[in-house]
N, C-alpha and C positions, 0 to 999 in steps of 0.2 A: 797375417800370421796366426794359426793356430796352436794352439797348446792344451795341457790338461788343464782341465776346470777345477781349479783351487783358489780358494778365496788366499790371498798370499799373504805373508807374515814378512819378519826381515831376512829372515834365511830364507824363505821364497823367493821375495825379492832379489838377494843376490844371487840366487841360482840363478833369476830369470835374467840378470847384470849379464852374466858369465854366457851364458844363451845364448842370449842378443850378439856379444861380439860374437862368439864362434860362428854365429850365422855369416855376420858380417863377415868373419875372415874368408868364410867358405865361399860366398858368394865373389869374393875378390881375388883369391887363389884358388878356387875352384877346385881344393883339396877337401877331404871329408876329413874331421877332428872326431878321434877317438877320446871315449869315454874311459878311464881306469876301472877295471874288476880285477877280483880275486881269483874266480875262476877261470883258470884258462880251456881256451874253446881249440880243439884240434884244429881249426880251420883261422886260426887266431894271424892277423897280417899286421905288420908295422907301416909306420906310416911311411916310408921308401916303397914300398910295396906296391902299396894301395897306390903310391902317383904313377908308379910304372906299368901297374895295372887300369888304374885310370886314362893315361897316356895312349895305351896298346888299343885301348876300348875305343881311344878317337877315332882311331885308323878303321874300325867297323862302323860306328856313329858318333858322333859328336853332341849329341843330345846332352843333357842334363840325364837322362829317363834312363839310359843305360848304367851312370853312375849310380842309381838310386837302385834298380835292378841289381847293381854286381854288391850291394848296401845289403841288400832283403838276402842275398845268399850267403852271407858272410857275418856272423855278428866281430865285431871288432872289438877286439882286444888290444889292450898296452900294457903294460909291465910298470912296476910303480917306478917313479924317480924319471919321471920323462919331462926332458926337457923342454924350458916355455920358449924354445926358437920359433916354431911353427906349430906349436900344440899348447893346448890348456891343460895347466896341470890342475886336478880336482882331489877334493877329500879323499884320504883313503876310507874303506866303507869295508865291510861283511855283508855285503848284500848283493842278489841275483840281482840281476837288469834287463827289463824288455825293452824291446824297442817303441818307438814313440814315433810319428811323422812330424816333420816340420817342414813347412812353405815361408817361401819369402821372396816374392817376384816371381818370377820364372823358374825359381830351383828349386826344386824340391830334394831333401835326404833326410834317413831315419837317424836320432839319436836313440841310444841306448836309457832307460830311465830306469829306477828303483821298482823291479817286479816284486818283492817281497812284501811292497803293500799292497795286496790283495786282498780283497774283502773277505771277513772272516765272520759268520754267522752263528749265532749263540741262540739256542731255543729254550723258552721255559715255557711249560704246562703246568700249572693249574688250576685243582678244582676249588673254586669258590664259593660253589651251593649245590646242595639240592633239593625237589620241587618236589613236595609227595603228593601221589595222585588225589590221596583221601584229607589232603588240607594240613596233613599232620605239622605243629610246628616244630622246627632247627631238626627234620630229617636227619641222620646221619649214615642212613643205609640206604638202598631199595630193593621193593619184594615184591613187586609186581609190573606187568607191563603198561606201561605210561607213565612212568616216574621219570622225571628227568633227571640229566647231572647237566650243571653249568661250570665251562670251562676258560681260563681265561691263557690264550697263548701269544704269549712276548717274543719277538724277534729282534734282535739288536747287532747290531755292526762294531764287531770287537774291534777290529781294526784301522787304520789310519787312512785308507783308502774306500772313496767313495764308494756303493755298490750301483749298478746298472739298477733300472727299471723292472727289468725280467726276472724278479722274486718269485717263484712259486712256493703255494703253501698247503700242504696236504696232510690228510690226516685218517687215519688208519681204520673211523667211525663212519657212519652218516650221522652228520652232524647239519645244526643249521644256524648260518652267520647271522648275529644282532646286532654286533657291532665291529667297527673296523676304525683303528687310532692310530695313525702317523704322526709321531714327533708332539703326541699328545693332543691330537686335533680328531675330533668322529666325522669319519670319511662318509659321505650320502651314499648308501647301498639301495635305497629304492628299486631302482632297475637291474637289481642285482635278483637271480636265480638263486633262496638264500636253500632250497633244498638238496643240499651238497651230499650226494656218495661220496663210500669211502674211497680214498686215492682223487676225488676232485683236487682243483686249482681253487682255495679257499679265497684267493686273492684276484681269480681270474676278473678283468674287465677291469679291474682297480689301478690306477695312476699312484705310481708309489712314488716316482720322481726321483729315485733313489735313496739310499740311508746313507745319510754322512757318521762321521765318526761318533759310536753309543748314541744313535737315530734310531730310535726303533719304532714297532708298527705292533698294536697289540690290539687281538681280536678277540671281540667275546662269541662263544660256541654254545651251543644247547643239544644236548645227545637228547632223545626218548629213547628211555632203553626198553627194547621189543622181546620177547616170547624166546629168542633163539639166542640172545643175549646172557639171558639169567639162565636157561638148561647148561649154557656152556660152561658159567659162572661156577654153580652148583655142582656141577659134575665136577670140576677143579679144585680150584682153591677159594673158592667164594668171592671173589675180588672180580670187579671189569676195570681192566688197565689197555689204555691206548696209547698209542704216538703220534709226535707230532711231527711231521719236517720238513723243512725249508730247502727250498734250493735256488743258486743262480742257473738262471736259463742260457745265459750267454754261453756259446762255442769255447770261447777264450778262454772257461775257468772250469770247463765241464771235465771232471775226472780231476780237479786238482784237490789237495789235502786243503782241510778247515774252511773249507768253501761251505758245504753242506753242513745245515747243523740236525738235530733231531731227540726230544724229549720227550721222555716215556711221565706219565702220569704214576710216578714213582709207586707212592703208596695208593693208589687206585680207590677204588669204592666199593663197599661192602656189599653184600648182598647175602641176604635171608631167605629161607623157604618161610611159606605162609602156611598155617596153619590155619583151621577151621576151630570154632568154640561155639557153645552156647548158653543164653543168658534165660534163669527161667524168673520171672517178674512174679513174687506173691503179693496178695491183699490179708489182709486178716489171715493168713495162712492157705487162702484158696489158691490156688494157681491163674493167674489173669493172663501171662500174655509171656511166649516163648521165644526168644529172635536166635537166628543161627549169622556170624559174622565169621570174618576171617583177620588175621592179623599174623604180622611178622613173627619169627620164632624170638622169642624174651621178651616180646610186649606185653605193654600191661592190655588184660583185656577192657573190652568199654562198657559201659554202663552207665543208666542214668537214674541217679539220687532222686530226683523228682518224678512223682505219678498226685496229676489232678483228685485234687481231694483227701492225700494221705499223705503220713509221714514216711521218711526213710528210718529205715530202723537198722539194718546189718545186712552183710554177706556172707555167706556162706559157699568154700568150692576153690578150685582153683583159678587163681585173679593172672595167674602169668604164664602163654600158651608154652609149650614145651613137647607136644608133639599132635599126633592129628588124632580125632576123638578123643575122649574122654575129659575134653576141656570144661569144664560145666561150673557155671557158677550163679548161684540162687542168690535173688537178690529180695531182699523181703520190704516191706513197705506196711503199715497200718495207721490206722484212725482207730477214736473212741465211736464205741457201740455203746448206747448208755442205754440201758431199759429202768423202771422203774414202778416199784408194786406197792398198793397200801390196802392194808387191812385194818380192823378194826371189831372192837365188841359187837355181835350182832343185836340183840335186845337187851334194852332197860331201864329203869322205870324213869319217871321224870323227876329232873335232877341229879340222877347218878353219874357216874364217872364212865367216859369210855378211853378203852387204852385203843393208841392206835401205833403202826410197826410200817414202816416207809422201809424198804428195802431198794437200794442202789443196786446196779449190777451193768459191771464192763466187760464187754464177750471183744473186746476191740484190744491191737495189740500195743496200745497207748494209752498211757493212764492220763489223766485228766482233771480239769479241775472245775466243778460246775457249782450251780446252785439251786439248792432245793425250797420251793417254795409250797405252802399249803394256807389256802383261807380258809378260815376255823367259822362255820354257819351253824348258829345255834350252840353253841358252845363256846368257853372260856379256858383260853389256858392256865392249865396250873402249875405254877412256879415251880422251880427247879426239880422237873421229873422228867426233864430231858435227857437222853442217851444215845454218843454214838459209839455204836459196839461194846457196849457195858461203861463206855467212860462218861462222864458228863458232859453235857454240851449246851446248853443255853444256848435258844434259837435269836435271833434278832428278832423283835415285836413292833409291828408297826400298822397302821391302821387303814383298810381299806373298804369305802365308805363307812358302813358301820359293824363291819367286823374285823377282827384282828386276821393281821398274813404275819404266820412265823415265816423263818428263812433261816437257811443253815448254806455254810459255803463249806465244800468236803473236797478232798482229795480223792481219787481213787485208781488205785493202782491198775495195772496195763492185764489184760487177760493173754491165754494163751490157748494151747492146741487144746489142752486137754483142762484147762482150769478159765472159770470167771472168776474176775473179783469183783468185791461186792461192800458195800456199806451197809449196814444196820441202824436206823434213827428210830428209838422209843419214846414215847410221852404220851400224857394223859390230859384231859381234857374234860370239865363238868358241864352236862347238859342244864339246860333252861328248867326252871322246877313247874312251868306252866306247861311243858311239850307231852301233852297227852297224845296220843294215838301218831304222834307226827315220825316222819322220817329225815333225820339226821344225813343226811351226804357231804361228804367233803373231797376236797382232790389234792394230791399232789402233785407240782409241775417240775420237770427237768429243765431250768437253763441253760445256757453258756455264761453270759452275766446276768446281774439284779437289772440292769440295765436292758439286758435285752426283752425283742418283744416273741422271740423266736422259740419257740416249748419243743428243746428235742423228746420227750415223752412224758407221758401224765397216767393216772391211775386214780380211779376214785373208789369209794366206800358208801356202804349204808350202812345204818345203824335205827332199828326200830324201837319206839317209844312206848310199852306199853300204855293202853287206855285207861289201865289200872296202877296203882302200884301195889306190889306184893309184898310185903314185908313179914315178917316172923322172927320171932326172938327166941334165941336159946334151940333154936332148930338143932335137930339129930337125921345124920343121912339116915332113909328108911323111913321115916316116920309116914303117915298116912294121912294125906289132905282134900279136902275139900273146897271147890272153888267156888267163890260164891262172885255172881253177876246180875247183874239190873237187869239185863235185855241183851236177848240173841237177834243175829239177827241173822249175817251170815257165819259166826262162829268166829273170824279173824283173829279179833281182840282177847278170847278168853283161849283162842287155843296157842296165842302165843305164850299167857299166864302159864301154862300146861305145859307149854315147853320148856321151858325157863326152871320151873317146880322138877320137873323129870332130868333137866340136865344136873341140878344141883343133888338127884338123890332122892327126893320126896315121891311116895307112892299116890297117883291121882286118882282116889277114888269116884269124882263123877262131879260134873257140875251143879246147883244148885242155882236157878234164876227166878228172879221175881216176873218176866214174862217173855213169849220167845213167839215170833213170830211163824216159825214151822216152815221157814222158807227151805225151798229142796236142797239149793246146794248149801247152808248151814246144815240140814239133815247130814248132807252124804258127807261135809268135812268132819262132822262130830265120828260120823259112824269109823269112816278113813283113817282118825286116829286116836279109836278106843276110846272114845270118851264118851260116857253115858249123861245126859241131864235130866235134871229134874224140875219143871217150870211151877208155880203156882198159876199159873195162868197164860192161855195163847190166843192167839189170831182168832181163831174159829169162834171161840167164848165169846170174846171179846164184842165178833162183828155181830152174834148171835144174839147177845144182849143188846148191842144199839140199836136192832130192829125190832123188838118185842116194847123199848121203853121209845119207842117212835124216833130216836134219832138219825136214823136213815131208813130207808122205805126197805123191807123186805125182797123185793125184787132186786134190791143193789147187794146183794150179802154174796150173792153169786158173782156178781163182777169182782166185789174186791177179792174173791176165793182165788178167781181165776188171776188176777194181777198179782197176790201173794205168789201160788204159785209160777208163773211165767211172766216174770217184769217186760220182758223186750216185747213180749206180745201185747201188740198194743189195739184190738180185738174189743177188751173190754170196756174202751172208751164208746162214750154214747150213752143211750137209753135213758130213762128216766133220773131228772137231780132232783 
């Protein structure tokens, strides 16, 4: 014996009580037992009826197959309150009734059973992410072609009656199946064609086994949304919304009401037009580097804070796209440019003081924080006659082999387009009272730290020593002087005196020396700047006399003439010692 496949309860079970005999009876009175309904069937027979028309039936065949035959043409109908003489009296119900088969031995006839539980299909759509093409994270739109939407579509059996196997599941996209869950289990789609057009069997080649009562089967989908997607989008209401829906395949239920179920992706997914922007990247205010992107309409544009070697400093421009050109946003970037100058008193006498002027200067659009170092050669610092930018500053003093390294640690503020800034450090410094003719040089170095060994810039000085010292008391600018000197030689030493004399205002009336060698280029520097001498004695005398009181041979008077005049020519070597 056959019957619906229902896992049975106690009112199953007594339904199946009641079954059994009726089969029983049937099979032994060879009567067919009506089922009670409400609705009556025009074609509706009692049970006198049906034996006199079963009877009639013998007289053409006697089969069993005819009874079941005149069964399938007639649904049977009783009336309520029927009597249990030869009939089963059953529940009164509100409910249609199909027919069912039943076997038992050789006889087969249809009962009537509860059609009203019919499979009723409930669809829900979905979206639970989307994938943006450019990595962006928690998407909540798409603007371009390759963006995906991921969707998740639940199917479930509202009703009390089992569904068949033959679910189909289609859906309005081309979409492509990840995953497939029956009764919360993931079904192996390996062998499955997951590149699904729209209006495919999402479900085709799958073994559902059917859905029992709230059994359902939920798939995860994956749209790319393509080119013709978003125009249509756009052109519209900016939204891509699809459907989903389910159907039974079976004959039996095709065209009936709540069979079919079908959900639209209610509130849909957004969709932006892209706009184009461009980002222009400065260094110190030059222009380094331009990129042109594209981004959804009310994105923030992108950019990036870091460039090798510099700092971020600001934007300038519009940061959030709003429509196509004019999107532009300057994004600046600088480092310290540190340069560094020193100067100094050029000549003076030994032992005097020289000032010297260390100027800082940042062309860079970051200010900074460095340190200034200078080994002081030949010279002592002198105590608090340090300044920066007119305020005092006492340098650190520390000792390197045997000369002092001041050091100053400054701030300096950030430069711009049109301005550097700049530090000012003054101080003064007493030369050696032994540095005759000598040259004074020192340097200034730019660090990053005292520490470091890295010199972002340096700047040195000279400072010359007269051979002499000049001094004069009670001096009046104007006044008229004479310079008096040992020995010319090539003029260096007393025309720095001269200069020195003429810077300060004194008129130079001419030099005055105890003896001057007459060499050419002393000549031409004396003549080059105005300055007349006056020797008691030179070269020529001199060699003139050692050869008359015999101490060098008269034929050498010549050579040393010609070595006075031309040192480098070395000609006059040789001949008689």
């Amino acid at each position: 014996m056959a019957i619906y496949k229902k896992k049975p309860n106690k009112k199953i079970a007594i339904m199946l009580m009641l079954a059994t005999i009726s089969i029983l009876m049937i099979a032994t009175t060879q009567r067919v037992i009506p089922i009670q309904s409400e609705q009556i069937k025009e074609k509706a027979l009692t049970i006198s009826e049906l034996e006199q028309k079963t009877q009639s039936g013998n007289n053409q065949s006697t089969t069993n197959e005819q009874t079941v035959e005149n069964l399938e043409e007639n649904k049977i109908i009783q009336t309520q309150n029927v009597e249990r003489t030869k009939k089963i009296k059953t529940k009164k119900v509100n409910k249609e009734w199909r027919l069912m088969e039943i076997k038992a031995k050789n006889f087969a006839t249809k009962l009537y059973v509860d059609k009203s539980k019919k499979p009723n299909l409930d669809v829900t759509k979905t979206r639970t992410s989307i994938e943006d093409k450019d990595k962006a994270e928690n998407p909540q739109f798409v603007d371009q072609e390759g963006d995906v939407i991921n969707y998740s579509i639940v199917i479930t059996n509202k009703s009390k009656a089992k569904t068949s196997e033959n679910i189909k599941l289609t859906d309005d996209h081309d979409v492509v199946v990840t995953e497939v869950k029956i009764a919360g289990k993931t079904i192996d789609i390996n062998n499955r064609n997951n590149n699904i057009k729209a209006g495919d069997d999402l479900l085709e080649g799958l073994t559902t086994k059917g859905l029992k009562t709230n059994e359902t089967i939920e798939i995860q989908v994956k749209y790319t949304v393509n080119k013709e997607d978003l125009a249509t989008a756009l052109a519209g209401d900016k939204k891509i919304i699809n459907t989903a829906t389910a159907t039974l395949e079976d004959e039996e239920y095709i065209g009936k009401d709540n069979v079919n179920g079908e959900n639209k992706d209610k509130e849909g997914t957004d969709v932006k037009n892209r706009y184009s922007y461009t980002v222009n990247y400065y260094e110190n205010g030059e222009l380094a580097e331009t990129t042109s992107e594209e981004a959804a309409e009310g994105a923030d544009i992108k950019y990036s804070e870091t460039r090798e070697g510099f700092e971020f400093i600001k934007t300038e421009g519009d940061k959030v796209v709003t429509s196509t050109g004019g999107n532009i946003l300057n994004v600046y970037f600088g480092k310290p440019e540190i340069t560094v100058q020193k100067t100094g008193t050029k000549t003076i006498n030994a032992g005097n003081e020289i000032e010297y002027t260390i100027t800082v200067k940042n062309s860079g659009y970051i200010s900074a924080n460095r340190v200034i170092e200078d080994e002081l050669k030949g010279t002592k610092y002198i105590e608090n006659s340090a300044t920066i930018d007119n305020q005092k500053a006492e340098p650190e003093i520390s000792q390197k082999d045997t000369n002092q390294l001041l050091s100053w640690n400054i701030e300096i503020g950030a430069g711009s387009e049109n301005q550097v800034a700049q530090k000012t450090i003054k101080y003064r410094v007493k030369s050696e009272n032994n540095a005759f003719g000598e040259k004074i040089e020192n340097t200034a170095e730019v660090k990053i730290s005292k520490d470091s060994k890295e010199i972002e810039d340096s700047s040195t000085t000279a400072t010359n020593v007269n051979e002499i010292n000049v001094e004069y008391n009670e001096y009046k600018e104007g006044q008229k002087v004479v310079v008096v000197e040992d020995l010319i030689s090539t003029g260096g030493s007393v025309l720095d005196v001269v200069s020195v004399l003429r810077e300060a205002g004194a008129e130079v009336l001419g030099v005055a020396s105890i003896f001057t060698y007459g060499m050419q280029k002393g000549l031409d520097r004396l003549a080059a700047a105005n300055v007349k001498n006056h020797s008691l004695t030179n070269f020529d005398v001199i060699a003139d006399v050692a050869a008359k009181q015999n101490y060098i041979h008269p034929e050498d008077v010549a050579r040393l003439i010609q070595f006075r005049n031309d040192p480098s020519d070395e000609s006059w070597i040789g001949g008689k010692n």
